[in-house]
C-alpha positions in Angstrom: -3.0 13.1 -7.5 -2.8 10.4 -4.9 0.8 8.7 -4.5 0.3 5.5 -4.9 3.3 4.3 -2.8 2.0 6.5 0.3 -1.2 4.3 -0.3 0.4 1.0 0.0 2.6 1.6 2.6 -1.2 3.4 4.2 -2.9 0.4 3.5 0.2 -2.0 4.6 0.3 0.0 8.3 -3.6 -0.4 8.7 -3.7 -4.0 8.3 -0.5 -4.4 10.7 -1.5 -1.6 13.3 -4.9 -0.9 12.6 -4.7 3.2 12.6 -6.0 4.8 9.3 -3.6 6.5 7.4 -5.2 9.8 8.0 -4.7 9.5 11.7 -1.0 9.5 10.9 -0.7 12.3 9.0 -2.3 14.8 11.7 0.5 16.2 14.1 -0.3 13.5 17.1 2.9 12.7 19.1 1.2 9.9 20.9 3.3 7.0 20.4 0.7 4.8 19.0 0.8 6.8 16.1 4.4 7.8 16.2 5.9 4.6 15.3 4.0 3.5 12.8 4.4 7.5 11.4 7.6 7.1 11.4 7.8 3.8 9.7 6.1 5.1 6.5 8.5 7.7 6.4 11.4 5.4 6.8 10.0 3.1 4.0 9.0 6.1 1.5 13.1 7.2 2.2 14.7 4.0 1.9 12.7 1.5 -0.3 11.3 4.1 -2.6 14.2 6.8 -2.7 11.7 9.9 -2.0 13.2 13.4 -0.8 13.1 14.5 2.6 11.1 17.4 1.1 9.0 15.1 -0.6 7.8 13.4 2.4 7.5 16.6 4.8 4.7 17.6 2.3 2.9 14.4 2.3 3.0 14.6 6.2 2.7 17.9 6.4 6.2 18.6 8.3 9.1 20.0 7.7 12.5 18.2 5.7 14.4 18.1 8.8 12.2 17.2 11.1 12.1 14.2 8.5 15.5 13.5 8.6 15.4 13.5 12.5 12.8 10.9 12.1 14.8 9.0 9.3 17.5 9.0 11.6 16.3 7.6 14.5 14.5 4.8 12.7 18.2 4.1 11.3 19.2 4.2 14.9 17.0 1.9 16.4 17.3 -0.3 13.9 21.4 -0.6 14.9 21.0 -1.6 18.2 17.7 -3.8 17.1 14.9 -2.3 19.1 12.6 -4.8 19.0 9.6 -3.0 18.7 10.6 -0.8 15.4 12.2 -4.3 14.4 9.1 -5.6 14.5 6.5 -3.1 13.3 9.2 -3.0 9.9 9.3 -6.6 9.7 5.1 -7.1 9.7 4.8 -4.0 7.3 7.6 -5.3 4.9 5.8 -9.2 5.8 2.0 -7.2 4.7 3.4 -5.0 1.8 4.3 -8.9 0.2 1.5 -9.8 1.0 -0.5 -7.3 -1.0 1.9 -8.1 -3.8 3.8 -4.5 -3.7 6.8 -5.9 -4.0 6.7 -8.9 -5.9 9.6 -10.4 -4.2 11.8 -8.2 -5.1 12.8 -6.1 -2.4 13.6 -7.2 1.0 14.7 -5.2 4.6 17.5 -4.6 6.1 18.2 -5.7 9.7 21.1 -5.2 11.5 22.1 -7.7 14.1 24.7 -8.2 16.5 28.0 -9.6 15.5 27.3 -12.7 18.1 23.9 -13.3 17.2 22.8 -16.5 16.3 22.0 -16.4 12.5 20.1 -19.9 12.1 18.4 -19.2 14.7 17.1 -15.8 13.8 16.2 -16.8 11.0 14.5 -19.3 11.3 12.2 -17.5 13.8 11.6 -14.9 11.3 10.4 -17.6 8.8 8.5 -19.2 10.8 6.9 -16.1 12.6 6.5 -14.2 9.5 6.3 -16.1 6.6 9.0 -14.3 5.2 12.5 -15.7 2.9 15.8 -13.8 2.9 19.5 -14.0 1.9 22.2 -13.3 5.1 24.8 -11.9 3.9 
């Protein structure tokens, strides 16, 4: 049976990257498909609450080399690498768009303390259609 979750977030990376689903699950450490590889993975662990194991057998790795890639997503996002920032802010931007998740569930971004909030986000709405709560 095909997990429909994995087929969203699939469908959510192709329309933001353009790389099939299938292309991501082959062992390709090209970085063209390692972002958005590791971005699914991210999402499946964080948004959806699936097991490290769960997710090594959908991409055909091992649970810690998950958690590695868990981890370093979690990284970049503290210091706000702006291309993971990005790629997880046009997935989470398409997944709404395909009505996954009915405005329910938003991501997390981690700023510096000195950032300018208004600003950000107001360049976030406007860049990507997109509503949030600061907190």
């Amino acid at each position: 049976m095909i997990d429909q979750n994995f087929v969203h977030l699939g469908e959510a990376v192709k329309n933001v990257t353009g790389i099939e689903i299938t292309q991501l699950v082959k062992r390709n450490r090209n970085r063209k498909y390692l972002y958005p590889r590791q971005i699914i993975q991210y999402f499946l662990r964080t948004y959806y609450g699936y097991t490290f194991v769960g997710i090594g057998e959908l991409f055909n790795q091992h649970h810690t080399t998950v958690m590695h890639t868990i981890s370093s997503v979690e990284s970049m996002i503290s210091i706000n690498d702006p291309i993971i920032s990005d790629l997880i802010a046009k997935v989470n931007t398409e997944l709404m768009k395909l009505g996954h998740f009915n405005g329910r569930k938003m991501i997390q971004m981690y700023v510096p303390v000195h950032t300018d909030l208004e600003g950000l986000k107001s360049h976030l709405m406007k860049k990507y259609d997109v509503t949030f709560n600061l907190f």
